[in-house]
N, CA, C and O of each residue as an XYZ file, in Angstrom:
420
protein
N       0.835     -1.173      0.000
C       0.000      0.000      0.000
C       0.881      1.239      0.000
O       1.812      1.208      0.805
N       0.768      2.227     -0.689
C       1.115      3.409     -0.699
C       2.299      3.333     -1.713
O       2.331      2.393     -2.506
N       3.398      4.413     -1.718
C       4.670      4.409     -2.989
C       5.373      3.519     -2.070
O       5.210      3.293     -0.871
N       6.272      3.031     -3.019
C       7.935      2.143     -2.538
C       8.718      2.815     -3.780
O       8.503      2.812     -4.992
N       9.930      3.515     -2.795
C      10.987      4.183     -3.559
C      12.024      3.234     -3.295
O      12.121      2.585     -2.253
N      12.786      3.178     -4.268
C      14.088      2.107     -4.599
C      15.125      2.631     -5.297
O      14.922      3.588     -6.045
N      16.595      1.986     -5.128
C      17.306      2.819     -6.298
C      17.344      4.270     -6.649
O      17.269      4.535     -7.849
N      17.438      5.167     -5.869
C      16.898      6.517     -6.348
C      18.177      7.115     -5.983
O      18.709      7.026     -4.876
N      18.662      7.782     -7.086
C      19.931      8.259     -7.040
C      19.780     10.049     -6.643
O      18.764     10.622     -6.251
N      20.775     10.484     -6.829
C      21.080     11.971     -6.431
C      20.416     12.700     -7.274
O      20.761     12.605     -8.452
N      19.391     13.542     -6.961
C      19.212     14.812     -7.714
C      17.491     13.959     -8.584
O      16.824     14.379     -9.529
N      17.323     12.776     -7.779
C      15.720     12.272     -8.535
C      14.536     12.736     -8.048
O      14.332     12.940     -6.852
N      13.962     12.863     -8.682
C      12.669     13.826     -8.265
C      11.163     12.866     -8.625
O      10.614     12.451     -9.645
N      10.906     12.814     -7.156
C      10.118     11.585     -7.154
C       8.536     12.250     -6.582
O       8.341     12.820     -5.508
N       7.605     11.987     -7.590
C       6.266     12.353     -8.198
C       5.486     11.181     -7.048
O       5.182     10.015     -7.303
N       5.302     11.893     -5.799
C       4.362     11.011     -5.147
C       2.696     10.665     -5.547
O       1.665     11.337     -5.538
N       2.947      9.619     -5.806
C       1.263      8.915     -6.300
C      -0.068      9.304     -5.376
O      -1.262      9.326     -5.677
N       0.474      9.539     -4.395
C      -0.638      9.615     -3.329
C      -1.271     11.163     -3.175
O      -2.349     11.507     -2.692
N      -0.419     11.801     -3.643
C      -0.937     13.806     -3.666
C      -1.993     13.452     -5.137
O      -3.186     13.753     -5.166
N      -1.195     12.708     -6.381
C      -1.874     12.690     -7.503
C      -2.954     12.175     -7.782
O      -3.707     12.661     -8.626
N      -3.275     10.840     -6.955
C      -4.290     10.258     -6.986
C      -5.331     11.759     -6.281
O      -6.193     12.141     -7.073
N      -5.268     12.511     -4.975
C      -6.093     12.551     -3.898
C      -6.237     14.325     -5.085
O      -7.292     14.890     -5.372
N      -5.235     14.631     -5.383
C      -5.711     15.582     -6.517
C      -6.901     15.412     -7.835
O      -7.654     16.311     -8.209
N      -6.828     13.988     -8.410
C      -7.422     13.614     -9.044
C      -9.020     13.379     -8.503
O      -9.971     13.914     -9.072
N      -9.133     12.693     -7.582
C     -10.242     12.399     -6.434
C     -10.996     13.987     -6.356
O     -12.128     14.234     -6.772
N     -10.222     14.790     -5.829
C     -10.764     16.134     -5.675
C     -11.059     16.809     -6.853
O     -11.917     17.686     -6.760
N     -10.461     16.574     -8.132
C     -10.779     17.183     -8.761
C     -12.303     16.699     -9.467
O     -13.124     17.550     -9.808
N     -12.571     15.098     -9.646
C     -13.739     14.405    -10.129
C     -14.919     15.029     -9.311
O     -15.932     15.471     -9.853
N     -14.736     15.028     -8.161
C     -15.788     15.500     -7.183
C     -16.110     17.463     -7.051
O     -16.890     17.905     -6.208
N     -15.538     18.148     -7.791
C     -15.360     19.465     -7.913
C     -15.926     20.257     -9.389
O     -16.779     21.097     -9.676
N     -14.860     19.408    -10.129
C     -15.393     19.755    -11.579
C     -16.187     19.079    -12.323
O     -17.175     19.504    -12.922
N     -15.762     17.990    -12.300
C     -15.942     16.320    -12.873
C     -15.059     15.159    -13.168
O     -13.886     14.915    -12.887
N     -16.056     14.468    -13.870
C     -14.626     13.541    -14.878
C     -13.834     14.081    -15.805
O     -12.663     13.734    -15.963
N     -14.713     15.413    -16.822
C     -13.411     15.661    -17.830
C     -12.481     16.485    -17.160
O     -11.397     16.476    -17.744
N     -12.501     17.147    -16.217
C     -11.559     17.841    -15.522
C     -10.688     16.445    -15.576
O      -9.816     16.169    -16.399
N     -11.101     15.732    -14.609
C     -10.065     15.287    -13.637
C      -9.280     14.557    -14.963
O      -8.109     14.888    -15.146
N      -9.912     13.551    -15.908
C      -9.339     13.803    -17.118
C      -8.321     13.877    -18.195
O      -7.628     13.047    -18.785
N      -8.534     15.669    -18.262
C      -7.737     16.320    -18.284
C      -6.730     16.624    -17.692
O      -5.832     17.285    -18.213
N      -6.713     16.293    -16.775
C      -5.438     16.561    -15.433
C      -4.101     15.018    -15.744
O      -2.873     14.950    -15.722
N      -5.214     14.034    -16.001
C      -4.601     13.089    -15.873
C      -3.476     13.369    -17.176
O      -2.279     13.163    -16.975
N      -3.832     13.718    -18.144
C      -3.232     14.063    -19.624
C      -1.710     14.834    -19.133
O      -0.560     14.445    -19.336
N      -2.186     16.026    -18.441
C      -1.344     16.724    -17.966
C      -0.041     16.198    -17.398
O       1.080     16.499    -17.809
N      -0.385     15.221    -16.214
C       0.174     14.668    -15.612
C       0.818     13.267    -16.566
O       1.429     12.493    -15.829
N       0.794     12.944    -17.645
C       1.535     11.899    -17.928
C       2.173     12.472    -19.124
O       2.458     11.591    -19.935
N       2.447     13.503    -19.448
C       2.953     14.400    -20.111
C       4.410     15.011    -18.976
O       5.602     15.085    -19.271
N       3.963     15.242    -18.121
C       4.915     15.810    -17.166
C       5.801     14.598    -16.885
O       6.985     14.492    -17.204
N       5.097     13.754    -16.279
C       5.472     12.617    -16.187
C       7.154     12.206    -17.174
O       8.334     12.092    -16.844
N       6.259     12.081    -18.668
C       7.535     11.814    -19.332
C       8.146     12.830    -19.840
O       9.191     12.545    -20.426
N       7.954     13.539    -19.825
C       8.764     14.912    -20.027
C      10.495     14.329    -19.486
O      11.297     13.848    -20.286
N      10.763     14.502    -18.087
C      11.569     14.293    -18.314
C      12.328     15.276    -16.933
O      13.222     15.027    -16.125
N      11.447     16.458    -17.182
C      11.932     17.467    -16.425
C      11.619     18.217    -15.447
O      10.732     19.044    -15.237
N      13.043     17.535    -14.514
C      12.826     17.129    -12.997
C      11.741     18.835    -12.249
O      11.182     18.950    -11.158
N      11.837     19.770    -13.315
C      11.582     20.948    -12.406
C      10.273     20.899    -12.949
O       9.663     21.778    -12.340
N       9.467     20.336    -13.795
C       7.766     20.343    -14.102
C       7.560     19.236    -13.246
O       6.346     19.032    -13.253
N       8.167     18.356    -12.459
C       7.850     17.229    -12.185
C       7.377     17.944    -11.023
O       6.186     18.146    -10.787
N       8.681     18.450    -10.056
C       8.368     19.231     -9.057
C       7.206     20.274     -9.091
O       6.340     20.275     -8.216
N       7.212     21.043     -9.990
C       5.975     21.969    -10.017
C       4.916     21.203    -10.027
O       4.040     21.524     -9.224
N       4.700     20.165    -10.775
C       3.648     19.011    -10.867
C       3.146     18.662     -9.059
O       2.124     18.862     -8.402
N       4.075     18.244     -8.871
C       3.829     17.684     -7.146
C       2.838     18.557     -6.546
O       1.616     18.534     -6.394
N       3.716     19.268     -6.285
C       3.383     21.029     -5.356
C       1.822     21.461     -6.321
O       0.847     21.875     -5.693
N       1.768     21.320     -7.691
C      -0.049     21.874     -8.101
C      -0.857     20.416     -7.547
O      -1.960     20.587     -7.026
N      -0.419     19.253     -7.634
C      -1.057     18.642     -7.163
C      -1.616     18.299     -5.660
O      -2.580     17.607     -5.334
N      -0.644     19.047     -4.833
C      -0.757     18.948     -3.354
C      -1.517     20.230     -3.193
O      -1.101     20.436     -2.053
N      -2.144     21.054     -3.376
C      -2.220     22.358     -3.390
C      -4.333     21.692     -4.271
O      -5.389     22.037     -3.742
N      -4.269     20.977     -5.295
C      -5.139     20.595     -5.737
C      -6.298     19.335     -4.986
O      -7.386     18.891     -5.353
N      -5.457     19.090     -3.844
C      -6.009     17.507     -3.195
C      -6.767     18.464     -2.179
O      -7.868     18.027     -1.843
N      -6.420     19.617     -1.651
C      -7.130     20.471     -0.601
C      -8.277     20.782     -0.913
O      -8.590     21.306     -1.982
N      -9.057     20.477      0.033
C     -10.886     21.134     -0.340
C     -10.987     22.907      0.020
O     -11.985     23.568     -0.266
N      -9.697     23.509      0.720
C      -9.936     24.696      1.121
C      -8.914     25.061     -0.224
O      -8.461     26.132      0.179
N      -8.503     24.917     -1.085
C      -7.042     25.219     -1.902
C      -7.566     26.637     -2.572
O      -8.636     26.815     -3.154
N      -6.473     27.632     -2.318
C      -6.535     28.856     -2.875
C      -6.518     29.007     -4.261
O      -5.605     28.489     -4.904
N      -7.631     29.813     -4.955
C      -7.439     29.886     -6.421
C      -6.012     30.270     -6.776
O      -5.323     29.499     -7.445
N      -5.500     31.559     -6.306
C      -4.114     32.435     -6.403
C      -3.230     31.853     -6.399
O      -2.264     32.181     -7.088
N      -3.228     30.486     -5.416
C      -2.170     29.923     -5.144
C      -2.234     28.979     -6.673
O      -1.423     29.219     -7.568
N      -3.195     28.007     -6.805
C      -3.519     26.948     -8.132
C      -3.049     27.778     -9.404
O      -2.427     27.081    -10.206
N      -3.239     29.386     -9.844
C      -2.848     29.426    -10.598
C      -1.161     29.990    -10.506
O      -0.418     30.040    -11.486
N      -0.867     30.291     -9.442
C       0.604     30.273     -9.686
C       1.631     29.191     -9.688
O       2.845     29.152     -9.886
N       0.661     28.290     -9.383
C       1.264     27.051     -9.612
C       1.182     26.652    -11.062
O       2.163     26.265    -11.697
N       0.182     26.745    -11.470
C       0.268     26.691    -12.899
C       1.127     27.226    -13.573
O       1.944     26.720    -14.342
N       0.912     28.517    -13.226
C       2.038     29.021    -14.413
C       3.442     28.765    -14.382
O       4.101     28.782    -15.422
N       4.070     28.473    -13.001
C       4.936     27.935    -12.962
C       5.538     26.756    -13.809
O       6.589     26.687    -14.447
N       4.261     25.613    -13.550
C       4.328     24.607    -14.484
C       4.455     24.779    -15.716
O       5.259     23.991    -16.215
N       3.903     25.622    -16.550
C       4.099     26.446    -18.110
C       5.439     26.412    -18.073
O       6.131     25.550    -18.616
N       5.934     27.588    -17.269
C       7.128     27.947    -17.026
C       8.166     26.834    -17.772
O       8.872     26.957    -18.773
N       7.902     25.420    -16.630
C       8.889     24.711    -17.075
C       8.327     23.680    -18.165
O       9.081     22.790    -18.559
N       7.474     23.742    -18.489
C       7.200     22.804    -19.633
C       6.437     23.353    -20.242
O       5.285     22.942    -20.101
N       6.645     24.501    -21.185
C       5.778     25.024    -22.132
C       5.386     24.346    -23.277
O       4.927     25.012    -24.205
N       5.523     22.678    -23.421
C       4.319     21.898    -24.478
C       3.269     21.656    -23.636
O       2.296     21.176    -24.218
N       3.140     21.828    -22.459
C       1.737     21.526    -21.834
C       0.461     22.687    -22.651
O      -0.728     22.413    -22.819
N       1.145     23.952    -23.039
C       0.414     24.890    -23.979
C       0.026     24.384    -25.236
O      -0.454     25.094    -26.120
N       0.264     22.920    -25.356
C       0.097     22.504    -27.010
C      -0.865     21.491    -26.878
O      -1.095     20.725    -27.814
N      -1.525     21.405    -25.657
C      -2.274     19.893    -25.063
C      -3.284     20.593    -24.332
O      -3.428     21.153    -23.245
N      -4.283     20.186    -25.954
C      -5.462     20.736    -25.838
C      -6.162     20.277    -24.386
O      -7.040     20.980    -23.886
N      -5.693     19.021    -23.740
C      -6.388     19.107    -22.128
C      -6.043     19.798    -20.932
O      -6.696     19.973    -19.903
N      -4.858     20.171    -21.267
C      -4.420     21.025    -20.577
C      -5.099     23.070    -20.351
O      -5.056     23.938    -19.479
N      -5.528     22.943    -21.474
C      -5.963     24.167    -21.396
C      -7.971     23.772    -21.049
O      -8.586     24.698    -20.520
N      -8.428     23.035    -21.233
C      -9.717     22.215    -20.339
C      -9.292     22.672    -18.885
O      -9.569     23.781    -18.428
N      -8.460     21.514    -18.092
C      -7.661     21.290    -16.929
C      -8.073     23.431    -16.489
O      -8.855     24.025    -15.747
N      -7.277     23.724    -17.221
C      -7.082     25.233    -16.959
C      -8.148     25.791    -16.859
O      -8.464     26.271    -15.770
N      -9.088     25.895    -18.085
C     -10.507     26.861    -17.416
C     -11.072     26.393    -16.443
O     -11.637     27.151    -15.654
N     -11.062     25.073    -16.260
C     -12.624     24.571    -15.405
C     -11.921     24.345    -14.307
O     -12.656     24.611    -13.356
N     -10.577     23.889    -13.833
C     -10.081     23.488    -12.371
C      -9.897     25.298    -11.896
O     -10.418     25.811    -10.906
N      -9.161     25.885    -12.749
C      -8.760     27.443    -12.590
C      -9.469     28.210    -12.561
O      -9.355     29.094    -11.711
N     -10.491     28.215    -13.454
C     -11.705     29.509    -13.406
C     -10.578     30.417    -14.544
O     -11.040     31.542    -14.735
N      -9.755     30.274    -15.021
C      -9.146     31.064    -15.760
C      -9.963     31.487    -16.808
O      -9.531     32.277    -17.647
């Protein structure tokens, strides 16, 4: 039950399952299914991306997203952050879904 980390060398940046799932959860119950979705798209994009600093931004919008009190201000500066470091998430048409309806953007 829960993650098992193994092998994890210096400088790995490890995408806990359990913020993503409880982000996902919150988001089905908030927006809906295509939100949540959409999120998922997001997230396996980041995923293989590659890059350790969207991964991290990834975490942190997702921990920030699992909260039932979670600040809009805060969600979208997390976002943009995430842009920041992975600007093909701007090319993934669920991502910009993800964006109006979780964001209110």
């Amino acid at each position: 039950m829960g993650d098992h980390f193994s092998g994890i060398g210096a400088g790995a940046t490890i995408i806990n399952r359990s913020h993503i799932e409880g982000s996902l959860k919150q988001l089905q119950q908030t927006g809906g299914q295509a939100v949540a979705d959409a999120y998922r798209e997001v997230i396996a994009l980041v995923e293989h991306s590659g890059n350790r600093d969207a991964q991290a931004a990834l975490q942190a919008l997702s921990r920030e997203l699992e909260r039932r009190d979670a600040e809009p201000g805060v969600l979208k500066a997390l976002w943009r952050g995430l842009l920041e470091y992975l600007p093909a998430l701007l090319e993934l048409p669920a991502a910009a879904v993800f964006a109006a309806r979780a964001l209110q953007t």
